[in-house]
C-alpha positions as CSV (number, residue, x, y, z in Angstrom):
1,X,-8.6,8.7,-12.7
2,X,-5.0,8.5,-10.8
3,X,-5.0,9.7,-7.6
4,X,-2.1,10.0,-4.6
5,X,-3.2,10.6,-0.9
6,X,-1.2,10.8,2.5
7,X,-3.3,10.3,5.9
8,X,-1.9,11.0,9.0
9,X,-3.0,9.1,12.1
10,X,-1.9,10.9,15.3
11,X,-2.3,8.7,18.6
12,X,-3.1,5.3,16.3
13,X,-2.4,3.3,19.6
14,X,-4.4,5.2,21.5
15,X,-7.3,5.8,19.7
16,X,-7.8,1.9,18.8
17,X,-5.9,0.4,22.0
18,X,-3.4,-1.4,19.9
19,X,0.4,-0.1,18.8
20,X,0.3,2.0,15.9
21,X,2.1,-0.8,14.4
22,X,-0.5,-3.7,14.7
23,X,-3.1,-1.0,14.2
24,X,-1.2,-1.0,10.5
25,X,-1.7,-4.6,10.3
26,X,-5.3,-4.7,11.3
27,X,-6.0,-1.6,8.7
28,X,-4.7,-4.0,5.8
29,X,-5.7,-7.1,6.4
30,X,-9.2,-5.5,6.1
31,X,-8.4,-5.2,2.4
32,X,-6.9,-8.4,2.1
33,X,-10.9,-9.6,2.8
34,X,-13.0,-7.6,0.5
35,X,-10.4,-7.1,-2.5
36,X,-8.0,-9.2,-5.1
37,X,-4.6,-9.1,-3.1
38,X,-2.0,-9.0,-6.1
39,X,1.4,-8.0,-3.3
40,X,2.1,-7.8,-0.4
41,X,5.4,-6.4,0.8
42,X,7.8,-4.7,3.8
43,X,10.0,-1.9,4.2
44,X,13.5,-2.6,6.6
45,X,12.7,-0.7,9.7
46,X,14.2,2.9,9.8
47,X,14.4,5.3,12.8
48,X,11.7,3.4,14.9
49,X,9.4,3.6,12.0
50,X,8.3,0.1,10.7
51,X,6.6,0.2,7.1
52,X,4.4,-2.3,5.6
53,X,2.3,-2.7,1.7
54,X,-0.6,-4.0,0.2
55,X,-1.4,-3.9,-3.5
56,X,-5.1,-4.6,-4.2
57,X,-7.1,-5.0,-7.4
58,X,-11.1,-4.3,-7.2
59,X,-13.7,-2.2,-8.9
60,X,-14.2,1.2,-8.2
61,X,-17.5,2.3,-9.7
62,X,-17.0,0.1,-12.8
63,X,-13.8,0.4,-13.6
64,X,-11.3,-2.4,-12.1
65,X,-8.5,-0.2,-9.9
66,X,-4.8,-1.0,-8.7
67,X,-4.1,0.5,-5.0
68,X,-1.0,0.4,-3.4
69,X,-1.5,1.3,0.1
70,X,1.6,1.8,2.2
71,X,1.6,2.7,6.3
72,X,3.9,4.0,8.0
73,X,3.8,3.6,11.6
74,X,6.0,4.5,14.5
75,X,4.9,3.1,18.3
76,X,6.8,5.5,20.6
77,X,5.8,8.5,18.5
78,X,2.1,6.7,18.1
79,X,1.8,7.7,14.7
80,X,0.6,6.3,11.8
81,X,0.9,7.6,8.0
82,X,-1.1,6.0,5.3
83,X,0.1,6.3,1.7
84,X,-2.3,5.3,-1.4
85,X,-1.8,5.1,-4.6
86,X,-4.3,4.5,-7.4
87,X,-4.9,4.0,-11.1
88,X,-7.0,2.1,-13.8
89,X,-5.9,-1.3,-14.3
90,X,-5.4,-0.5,-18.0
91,X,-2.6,1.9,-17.4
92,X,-1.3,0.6,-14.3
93,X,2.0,0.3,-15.3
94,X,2.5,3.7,-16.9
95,X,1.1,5.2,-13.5
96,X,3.1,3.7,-11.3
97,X,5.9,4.8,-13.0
98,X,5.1,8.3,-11.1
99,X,3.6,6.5,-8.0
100,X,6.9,4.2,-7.3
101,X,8.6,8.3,-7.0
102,X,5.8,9.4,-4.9
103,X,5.7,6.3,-2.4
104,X,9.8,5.9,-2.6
105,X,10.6,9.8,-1.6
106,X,8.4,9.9,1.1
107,X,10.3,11.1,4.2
108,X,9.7,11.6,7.8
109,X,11.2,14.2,9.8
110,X,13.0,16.2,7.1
């Protein structure tokens, strides 16, 4: 029902011939077509990595789903991490209470 996933996009830039950065852009802004946009949000810049958020509402096989998707991208290393987080509408809240952790202690080069 709840569910937590990190994707990790080596060579972003290369692969789709754009900076891992606007590649970021161009991966959300594909939900912000199809889905309920209910936030949309940045991260300050840290360590040449430049973060960015979407939180969507849609169905997902019935049941009408809260994702909070957040990249991570870095140009000069031309990487790009993809966070999601998901959970029923209907206990949102309670979920996210764990998510929030989850998206908030993610760290890079530890």
């Amino acid at each position: 029902i709840t569910g937590f996933s990190v994707n990790m996009v080596s060579g972003a830039g290369t692969r789709s011939g754009v900076p891992a950065t606007e590649y970021a852009q161009q991966f959300l802004f594909g939900f912000t077509k199809k889905f309920k946009v209910l936030k949309k949000y940045t991260v300050p810049p840290q360590n040449g990595y430049q973060a960015l958020g979407l939180r969507y509402s849609g169905d997902n096989q019935g049941v009408t789903t809260v994702v909070n998707i957040l990249t991570v991208a870095n140009d000069r290393e031309d990487i790009l991490y993809i966070l999601m987080f998901e959970a029923p509408e209907k206990i949102w809240d309670a979920e996210w209470e764990k998510g929030r952790v989850l998206m908030n202690q993610f760290a890079l080069g530890v």
